[in-house]
C-alpha positions in Angstrom: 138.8 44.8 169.3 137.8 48.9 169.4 140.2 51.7 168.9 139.7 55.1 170.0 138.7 57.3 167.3 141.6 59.8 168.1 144.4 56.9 167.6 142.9 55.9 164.9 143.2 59.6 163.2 146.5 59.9 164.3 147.8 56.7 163.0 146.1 57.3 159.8 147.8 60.4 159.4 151.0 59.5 160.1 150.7 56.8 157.6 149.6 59.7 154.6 152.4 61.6 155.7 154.9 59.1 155.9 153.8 58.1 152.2 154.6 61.7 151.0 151.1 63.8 151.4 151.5 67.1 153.3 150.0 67.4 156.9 147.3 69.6 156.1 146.4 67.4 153.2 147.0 63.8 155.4 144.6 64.9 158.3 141.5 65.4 156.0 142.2 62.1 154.3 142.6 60.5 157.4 139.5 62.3 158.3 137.4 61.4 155.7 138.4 57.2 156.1 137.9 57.2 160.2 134.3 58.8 159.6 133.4 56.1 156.7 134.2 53.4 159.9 132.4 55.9 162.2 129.2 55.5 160.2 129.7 51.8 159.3 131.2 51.9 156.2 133.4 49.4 156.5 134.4 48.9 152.9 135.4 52.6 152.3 137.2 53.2 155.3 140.4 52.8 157.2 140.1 49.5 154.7 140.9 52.0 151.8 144.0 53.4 153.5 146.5 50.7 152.1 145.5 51.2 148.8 145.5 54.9 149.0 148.9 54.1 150.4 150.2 52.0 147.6 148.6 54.8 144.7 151.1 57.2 146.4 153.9 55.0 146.1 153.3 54.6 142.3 152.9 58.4 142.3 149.4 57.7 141.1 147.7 59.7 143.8 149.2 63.3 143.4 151.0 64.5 146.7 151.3 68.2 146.1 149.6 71.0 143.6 146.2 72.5 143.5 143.0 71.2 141.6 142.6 73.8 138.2 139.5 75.8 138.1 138.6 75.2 134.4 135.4 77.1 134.1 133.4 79.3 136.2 130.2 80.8 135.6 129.3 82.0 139.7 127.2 79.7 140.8 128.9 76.6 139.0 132.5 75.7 138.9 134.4 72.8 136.8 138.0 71.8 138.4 140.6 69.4 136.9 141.7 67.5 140.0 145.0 66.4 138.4 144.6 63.0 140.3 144.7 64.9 143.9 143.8 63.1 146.8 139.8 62.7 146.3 139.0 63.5 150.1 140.9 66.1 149.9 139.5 67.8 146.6 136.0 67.2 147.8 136.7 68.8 151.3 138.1 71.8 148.8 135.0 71.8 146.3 132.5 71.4 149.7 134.2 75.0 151.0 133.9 76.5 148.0 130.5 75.6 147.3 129.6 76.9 150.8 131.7 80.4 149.8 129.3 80.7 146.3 126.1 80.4 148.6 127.1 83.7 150.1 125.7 84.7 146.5 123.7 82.0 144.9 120.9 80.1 146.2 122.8 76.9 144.6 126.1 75.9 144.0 127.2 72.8 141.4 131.0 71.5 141.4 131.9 69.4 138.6 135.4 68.1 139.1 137.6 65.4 136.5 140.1 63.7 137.1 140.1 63.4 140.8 141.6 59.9 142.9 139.4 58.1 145.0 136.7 60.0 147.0 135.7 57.5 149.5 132.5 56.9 151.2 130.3 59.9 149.9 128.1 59.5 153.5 131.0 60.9 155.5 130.7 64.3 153.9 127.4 64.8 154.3 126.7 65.5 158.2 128.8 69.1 157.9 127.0 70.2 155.3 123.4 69.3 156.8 124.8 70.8 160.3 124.7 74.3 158.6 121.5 74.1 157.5 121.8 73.5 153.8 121.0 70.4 151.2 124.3 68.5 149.5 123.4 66.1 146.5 127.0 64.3 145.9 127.8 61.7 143.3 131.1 60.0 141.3 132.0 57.3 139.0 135.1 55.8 138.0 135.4 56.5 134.2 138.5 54.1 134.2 136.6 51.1 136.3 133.5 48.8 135.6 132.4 45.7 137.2 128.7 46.6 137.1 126.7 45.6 134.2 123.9 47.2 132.1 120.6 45.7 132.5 120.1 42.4 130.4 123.9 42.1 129.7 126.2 39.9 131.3 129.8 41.3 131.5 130.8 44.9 133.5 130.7 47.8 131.8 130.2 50.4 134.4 131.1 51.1 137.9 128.7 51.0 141.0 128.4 54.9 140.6 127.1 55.8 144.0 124.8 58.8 144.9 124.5 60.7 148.2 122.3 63.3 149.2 121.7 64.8 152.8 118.9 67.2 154.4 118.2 69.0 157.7 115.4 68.2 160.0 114.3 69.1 163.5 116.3 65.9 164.6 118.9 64.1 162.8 119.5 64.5 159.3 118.5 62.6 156.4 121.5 61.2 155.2 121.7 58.5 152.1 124.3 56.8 150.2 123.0 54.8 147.3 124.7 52.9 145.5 123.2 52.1 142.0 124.3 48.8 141.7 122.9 45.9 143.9 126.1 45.7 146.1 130.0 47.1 145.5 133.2 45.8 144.3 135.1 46.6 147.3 132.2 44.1 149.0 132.4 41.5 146.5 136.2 41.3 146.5 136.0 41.2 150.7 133.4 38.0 150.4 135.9 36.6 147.6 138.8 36.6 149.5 137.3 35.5 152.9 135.3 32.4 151.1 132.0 34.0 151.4 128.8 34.2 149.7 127.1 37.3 149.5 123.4 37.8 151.7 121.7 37.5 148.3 121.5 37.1 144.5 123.1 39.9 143.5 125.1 39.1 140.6 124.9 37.3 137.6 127.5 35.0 135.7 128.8 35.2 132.5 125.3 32.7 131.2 123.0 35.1 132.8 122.3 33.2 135.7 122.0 34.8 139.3 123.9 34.4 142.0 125.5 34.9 145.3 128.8 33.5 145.0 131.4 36.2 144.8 133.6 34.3 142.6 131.7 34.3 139.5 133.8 37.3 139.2 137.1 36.5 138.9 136.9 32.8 136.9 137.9 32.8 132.9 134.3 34.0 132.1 133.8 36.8 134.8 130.3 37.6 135.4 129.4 41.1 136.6 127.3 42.8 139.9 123.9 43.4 138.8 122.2 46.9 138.9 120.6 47.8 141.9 117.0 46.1 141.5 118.7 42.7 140.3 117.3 40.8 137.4 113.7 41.9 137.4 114.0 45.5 138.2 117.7 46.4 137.3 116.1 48.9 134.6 115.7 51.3 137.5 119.4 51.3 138.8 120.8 51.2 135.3 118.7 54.6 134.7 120.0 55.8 137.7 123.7 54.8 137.0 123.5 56.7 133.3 122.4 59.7 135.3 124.9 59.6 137.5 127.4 59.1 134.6 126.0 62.0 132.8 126.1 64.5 136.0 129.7 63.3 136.7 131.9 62.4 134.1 129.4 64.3 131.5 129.3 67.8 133.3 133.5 67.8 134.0 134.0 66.6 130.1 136.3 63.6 130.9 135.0 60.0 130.9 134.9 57.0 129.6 135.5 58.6 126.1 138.8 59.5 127.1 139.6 55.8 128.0 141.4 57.0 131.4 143.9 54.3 132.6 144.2 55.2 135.8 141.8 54.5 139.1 140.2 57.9 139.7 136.8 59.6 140.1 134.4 61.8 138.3 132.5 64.1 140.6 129.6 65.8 140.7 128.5 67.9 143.3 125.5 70.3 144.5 124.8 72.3 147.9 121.5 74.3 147.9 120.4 77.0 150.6 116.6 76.5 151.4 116.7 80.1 153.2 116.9 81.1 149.2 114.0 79.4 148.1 110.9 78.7 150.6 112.3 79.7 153.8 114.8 77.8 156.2 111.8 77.2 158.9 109.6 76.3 156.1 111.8 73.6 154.6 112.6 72.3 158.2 108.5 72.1 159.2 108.1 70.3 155.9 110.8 67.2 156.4 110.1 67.5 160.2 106.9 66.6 159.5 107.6 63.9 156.6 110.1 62.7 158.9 107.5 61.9 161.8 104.8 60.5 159.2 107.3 57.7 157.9 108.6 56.7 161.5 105.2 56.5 163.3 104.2 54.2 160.0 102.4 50.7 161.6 104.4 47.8 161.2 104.6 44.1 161.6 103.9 42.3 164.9 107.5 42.1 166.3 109.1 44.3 164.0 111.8 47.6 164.3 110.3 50.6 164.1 110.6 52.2 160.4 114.0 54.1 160.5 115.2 57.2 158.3 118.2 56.9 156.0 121.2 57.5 158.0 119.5 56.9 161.2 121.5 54.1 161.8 125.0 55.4 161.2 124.6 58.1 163.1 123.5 55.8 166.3 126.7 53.8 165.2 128.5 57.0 165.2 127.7 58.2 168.4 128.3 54.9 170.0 131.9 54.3 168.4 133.3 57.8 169.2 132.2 56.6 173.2 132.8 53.2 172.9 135.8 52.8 170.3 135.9 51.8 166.9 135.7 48.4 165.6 137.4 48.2 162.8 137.0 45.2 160.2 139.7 42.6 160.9 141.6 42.8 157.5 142.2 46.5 158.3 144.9 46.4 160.4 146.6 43.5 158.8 146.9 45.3 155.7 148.1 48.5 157.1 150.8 46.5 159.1 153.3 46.5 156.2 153.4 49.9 156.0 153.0 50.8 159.4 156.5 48.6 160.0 158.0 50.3 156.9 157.6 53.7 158.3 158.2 53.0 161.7 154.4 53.8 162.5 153.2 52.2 166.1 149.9 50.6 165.9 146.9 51.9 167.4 146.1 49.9 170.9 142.9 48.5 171.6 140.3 50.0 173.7 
């Protein structure tokens, strides 16, 4: 079944604002969710929305107030996001980034404390449209379920990194997660009876595997880092990093022993007008751009494809075609669309 993107936004919204979020605050949520599903994120889309749903309920995700502005030094700003909706904040933190660029040939956003961001690849595409370089990153100082390299239990969180960049064509835009696969994908192959595409965890004797329930027996196991058993050095350097940019920078983390599902966020816009030249920086990934997809490959094999390439083909094709949503989506939201007297959205 495929939705129109356009029902799907407004029934979205109607949900947040049934659940106590203010219009203007529902709509860029709502936002945020349909263009994770847009892109193919199926995980961190509409398939957040009932849990973003039942945070608001337990007045977990904050409904009204405005993120604090801690420190700022110009060109770099630290906010307490008092638990705000994390689409939201980020939307709020992207704008005023863009503002400090009037000024500064950079702008960094470190923000604590914030709910749930989502899928970090739906932000990207308005920032590259304009021209300018975001690197965005979070963690969850409250969660785990990712272990360090050469252990066996979770300790950290899958701590995703993003980064998107103009070129003549489409954009470059990447969303990396530094784990070998996420919690919100294990717990969907858990609960449908599935094994995962690969060997990407590892069970509480250190042995590999592809069965999402060596997570949730009486010895849980834990998702590997991205690069598995042999090279999960790399993706546990990269998740450290991206603990230290996030949680580090804002000054509230794990230390703090948070007991409440949130985000630490850490974000970056840069102006390539401020440092080589705007036509400079676009002949240069133009032309990396062109080298990598005109790369030989196999007999019988796709061509090489950018990062992002993909979604954005998936985009395109959705918004015409309708959106196919995953088919737990709309079985979860049904509670809460009957409790609010919310129609749901017809199919295409």
């Amino acid at each position: 079944m495929r939705h129109r993107a356009a029902d799907l936004l407004a029934f979205a919204t109607a949900l947040l604002r049934s659940g106590g979020l203010p219009a203007d605050r529902a709509t860029v949520v709502a936002e945020v969710l349909l263009e994770a599903d847009l892109l193919g994120h199926t995980t961190h889309g509409l398939d957040m929305l009932a849990a973003y749903l039942k945070e608001i309920d337990a007045g977990k995700m904050a409904t009204a107030g405005e993120p604090e502005v801690l420190r700022d030094e110009g060109a770099a700003q630290t906010w307490d996001g008092k638990y705000l909706p994390g689409p939201w904040l980020v939307k709020r933190a992207i704008a005023a980034a863009t503002r400090t660029l009037d000024e500064h040939p950079v702008a960094v956003m470190a923000i604590r404390r914030s709910h749930h961001i989502g899928c970090l690849q739906a932000y990207l595409k308005a920032v590259t449209d304009q021209g300018r370089v975001i690197l965005l990153t979070c963690s969850d100082p409250s969660g785990a379920g990712v272990t360090p390299h050469g252990g066996v239990a979770s300790r950290i969180t899958p701590n995703p990194l993003a980064a998107g960049f103009p070129t003549g064509g489409d954009p470059v835009l990447m969303d990396i997660s530094m784990s070998t696969t996420t919690n919100a994908m294990t717990r969907r192959a858990f609960e449908a009876g599935e094994r995962l595409p690969g060997p990407w965890l590892v069970n509480a004797e250190g042995r590999s595997s592809d069965d999402p329930a060596v997570l949730f027996g009486e010895k849980p196991g834990a998702v590997l880092p991205l690069g598995g058993l042999d090279l999960g050095h790399k993706g546990f350097a990269l998740a450290l990093l991206v603990e230290a940019l996030t949680s580090g920078l804002a000054g509230h983390g794990r230390a703090d022993e948070p007991k409440q599902w949130g985000a630490s966020v850490f974000l970056m816009l840069i102006d390539p007008g401020r440092f080589g030249g705007e036509d400079a920086f676009v002949r240069e990934t133009s032309r990396l751009a062109e080298v990598c997809r005109s790369t030989p490959v196999a007999a019988g094999a796709p061509p090489v494809r950018l990062p992002g390439s993909a979604a954005l083909a998936r985009r395109a094709r959705q918004l015409e075609a309708g959106v196919r949503l995953h088919p737990t989506v709309l079985a979860r939201l049904a509670p809460w669309a009957d409790r609010f007297g919310v129609p749901l959205p017809g199919a295409v």
